[in-house]
C-alpha positions, -999 to 999 in steps of 0.1 A, spaced: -93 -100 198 -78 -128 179 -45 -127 160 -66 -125 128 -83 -98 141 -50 -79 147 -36 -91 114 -66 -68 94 -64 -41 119 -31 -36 109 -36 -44 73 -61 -16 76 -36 8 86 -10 3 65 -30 3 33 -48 35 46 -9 47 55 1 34 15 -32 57 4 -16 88 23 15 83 4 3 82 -26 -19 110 -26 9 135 -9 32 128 -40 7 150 -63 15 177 -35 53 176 -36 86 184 -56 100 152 -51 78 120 -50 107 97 -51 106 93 -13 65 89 -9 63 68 -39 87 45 -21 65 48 10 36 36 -5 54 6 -20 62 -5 17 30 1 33 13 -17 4 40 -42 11 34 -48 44 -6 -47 40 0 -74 22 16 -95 41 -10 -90 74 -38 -98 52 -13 -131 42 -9 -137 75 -45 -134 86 -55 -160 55 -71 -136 35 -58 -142 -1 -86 -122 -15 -75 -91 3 -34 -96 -7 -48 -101 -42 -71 -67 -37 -42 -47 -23 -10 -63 -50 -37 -53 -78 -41 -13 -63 -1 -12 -57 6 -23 -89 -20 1 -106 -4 30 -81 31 21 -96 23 22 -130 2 60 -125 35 69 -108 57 56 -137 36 73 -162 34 107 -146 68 111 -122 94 84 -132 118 111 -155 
């Protein structure tokens, strides 16, 4: 397996990881902690698809954190 390879394995798993996040905030009191969760995982999605040259999926995964910040700022940011 190459070090691409390992770049979008992981990118996999830390967007799928981000996705978890998001979805247990509808299931808690306080989504403070999750919805900073998801922010890192996204973050760090980001940055192995980066590193395994694959602008189109960074662009792909900023565009779904940003949309998952804004839903969280519309419905739990009091």
């Amino acid at each position: 397996m190459t070090t691409s390879d390992d770049e979008l394995r992981q990118m996999a798993e830390f967007e799928a990881l981000a996705e978890k996040a998001y979805d247990d905030m509808y299931k808690t009191r306080y989504p403070m902690g999750l919805y900073s969760d998801f922010k890192d995982f996204f973050d760090l999605a980001i940055s192995a698809a980066e590193r395994a040259g694959r602008p189109d999926e960074a662009a792909r995964l900023s565009k779904r954190r940003e949309h998952c910040r804004e839903v969280y700022r519309k419905h739990f940011d009091y």
